[in-house]
C-alpha positions in Angstrom: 0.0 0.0 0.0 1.5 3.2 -1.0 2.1 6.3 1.6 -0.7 8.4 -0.6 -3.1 5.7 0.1 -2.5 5.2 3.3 -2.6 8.8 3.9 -6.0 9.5 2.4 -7.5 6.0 4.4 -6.0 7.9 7.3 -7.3 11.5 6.4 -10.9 10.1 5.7 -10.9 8.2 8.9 -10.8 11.1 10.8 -12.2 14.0 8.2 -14.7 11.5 6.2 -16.1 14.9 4.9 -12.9 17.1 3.7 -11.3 13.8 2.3 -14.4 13.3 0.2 -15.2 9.7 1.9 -19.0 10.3 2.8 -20.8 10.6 0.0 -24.7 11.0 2.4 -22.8 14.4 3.8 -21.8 15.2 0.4 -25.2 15.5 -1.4 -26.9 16.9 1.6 -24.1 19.5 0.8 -25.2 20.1 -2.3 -28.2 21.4 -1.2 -28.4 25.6 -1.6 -29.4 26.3 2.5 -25.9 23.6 3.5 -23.5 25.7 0.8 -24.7 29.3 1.6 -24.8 28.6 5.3 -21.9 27.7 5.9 -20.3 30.0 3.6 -22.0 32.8 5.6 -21.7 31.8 8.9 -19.1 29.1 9.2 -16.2 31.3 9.8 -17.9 34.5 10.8 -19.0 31.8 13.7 -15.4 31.0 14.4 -14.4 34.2 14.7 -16.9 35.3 16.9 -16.2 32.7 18.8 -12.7 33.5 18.8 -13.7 37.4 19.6 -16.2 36.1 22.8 -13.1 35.2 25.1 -13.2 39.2 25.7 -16.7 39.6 26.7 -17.5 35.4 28.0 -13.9 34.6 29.2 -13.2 30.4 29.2 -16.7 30.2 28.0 -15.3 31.2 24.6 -14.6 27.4 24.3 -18.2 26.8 24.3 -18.9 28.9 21.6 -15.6 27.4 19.7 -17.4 24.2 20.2 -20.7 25.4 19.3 -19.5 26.6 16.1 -17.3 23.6 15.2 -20.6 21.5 15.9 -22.6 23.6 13.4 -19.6 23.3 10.8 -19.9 19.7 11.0 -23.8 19.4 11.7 -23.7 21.6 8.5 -23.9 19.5 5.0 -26.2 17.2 7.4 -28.6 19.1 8.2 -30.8 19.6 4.8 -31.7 17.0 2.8 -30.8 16.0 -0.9 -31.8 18.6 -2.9 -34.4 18.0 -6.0 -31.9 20.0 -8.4 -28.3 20.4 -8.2 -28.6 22.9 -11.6 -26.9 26.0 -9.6 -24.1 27.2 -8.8 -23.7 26.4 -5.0 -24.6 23.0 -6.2 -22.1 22.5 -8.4 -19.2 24.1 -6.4 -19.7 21.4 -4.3 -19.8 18.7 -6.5 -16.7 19.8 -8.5 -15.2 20.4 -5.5 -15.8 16.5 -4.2 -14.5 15.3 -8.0 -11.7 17.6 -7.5 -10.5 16.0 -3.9 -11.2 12.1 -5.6 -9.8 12.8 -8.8 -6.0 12.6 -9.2 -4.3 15.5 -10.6 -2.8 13.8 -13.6 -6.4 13.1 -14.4 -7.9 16.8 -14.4 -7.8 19.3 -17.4 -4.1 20.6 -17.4 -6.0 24.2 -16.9 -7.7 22.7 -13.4 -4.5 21.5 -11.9 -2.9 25.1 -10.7 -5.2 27.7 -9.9 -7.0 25.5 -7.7 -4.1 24.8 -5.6 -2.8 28.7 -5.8 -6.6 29.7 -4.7 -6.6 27.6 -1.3 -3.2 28.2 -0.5 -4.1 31.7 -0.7 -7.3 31.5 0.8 -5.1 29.6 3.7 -3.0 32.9 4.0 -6.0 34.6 4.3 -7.6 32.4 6.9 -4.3 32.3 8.9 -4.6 36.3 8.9 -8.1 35.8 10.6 -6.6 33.2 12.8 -4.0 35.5 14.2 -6.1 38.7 14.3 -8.4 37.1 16.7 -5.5 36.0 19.0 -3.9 39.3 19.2 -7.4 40.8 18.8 -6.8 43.1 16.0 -10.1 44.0 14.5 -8.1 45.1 11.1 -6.2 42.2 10.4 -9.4 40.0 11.4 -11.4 41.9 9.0 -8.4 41.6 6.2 -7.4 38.1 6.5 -11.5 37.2 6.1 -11.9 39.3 3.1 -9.1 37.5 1.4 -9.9 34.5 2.5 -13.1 34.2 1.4 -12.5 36.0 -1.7 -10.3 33.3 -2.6 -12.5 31.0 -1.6 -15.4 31.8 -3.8 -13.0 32.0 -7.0 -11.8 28.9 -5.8 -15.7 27.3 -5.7 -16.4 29.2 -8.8 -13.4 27.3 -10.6 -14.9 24.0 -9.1 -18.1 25.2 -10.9 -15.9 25.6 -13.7 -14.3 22.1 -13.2 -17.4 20.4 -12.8 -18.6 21.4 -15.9 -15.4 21.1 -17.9 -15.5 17.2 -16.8 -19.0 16.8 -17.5 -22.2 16.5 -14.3 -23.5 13.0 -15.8 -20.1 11.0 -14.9 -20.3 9.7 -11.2 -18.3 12.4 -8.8 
């Protein structure tokens, strides 16, 4: 068994979501209330989580794990959508062929920008992460902008993907 294997086995033991291993949580995801949900509140949650240590003191972790719950709970929470013909929809769904398929196996123009999008939305979300330690309101507000920025070019790609590689194969 090769190290990439055993890595992903590993990754989707213990994040069956992000590593693309359950497929229920993945078409609930599809559904337009589970994308722009979470896109909306997922991090803004975090963060005021993350902000609440100021005003709640240790019950901040509470609210950490209140908002971790409802990132999780998330793509769970609404059923299988009738249609997947927007554009939430497919984000989603390029995005789950885009974790399963191997890169040699993608449109040469799919391989980089991806990668260059969530490394820079990383960046960005590493910005938020620090602002809300040292509780600067700028840098929290700067590092979410470019996060999420990079973030929806990098769904909109996935879009872009999806369609490139066609919606009828199996994702």
């Amino acid at each position: 068994m090769s190290g990439s294997t055993l890595s992903r086995r590993g990754l989707a033991a213990v994040f069956p979501m992000i590593s693309g291993a359950d497929a229920d949580a993945w078409a609930r995801h599809t559904h337009p209330v589970s994308v722009w949900t979470r896109i909306g509140l997922g991090l803004p949650l975090l963060i005021l989580a993350g902000w609440s240590r100021v005003w709640i003191g240790p019950w901040c972790i509470a609210a950490l794990l209140g908002a971790v719950l409802f990132l999780w709970l998330n793509p769970r929470m609404t059923p299988v959508p009738k249609s997947t013909d927007n554009w939430g929809a497919q984000a989603v769904i390029g995005e789950r062929r885009w974790v399963r398929t191997p890169r040699a196996d993608l449109p040469r123009w799919h391989r980089t920008v991806p990668r260059v999008l969530i490394l820079s939305s990383g960046l960005g979300h590493a910005a938020v992460l620090y602002g809300v330690v040292v509780l600067d309101p700028w840098l929290t507000a700067l590092g979410y902008a470019t996060g999420m920025l990079c973030k929806l070019w990098y769904l909109d790609r996935m879009v872009w993907l999806e369609r490139d590689m066609g919606r009828d194969r199996d994702a």
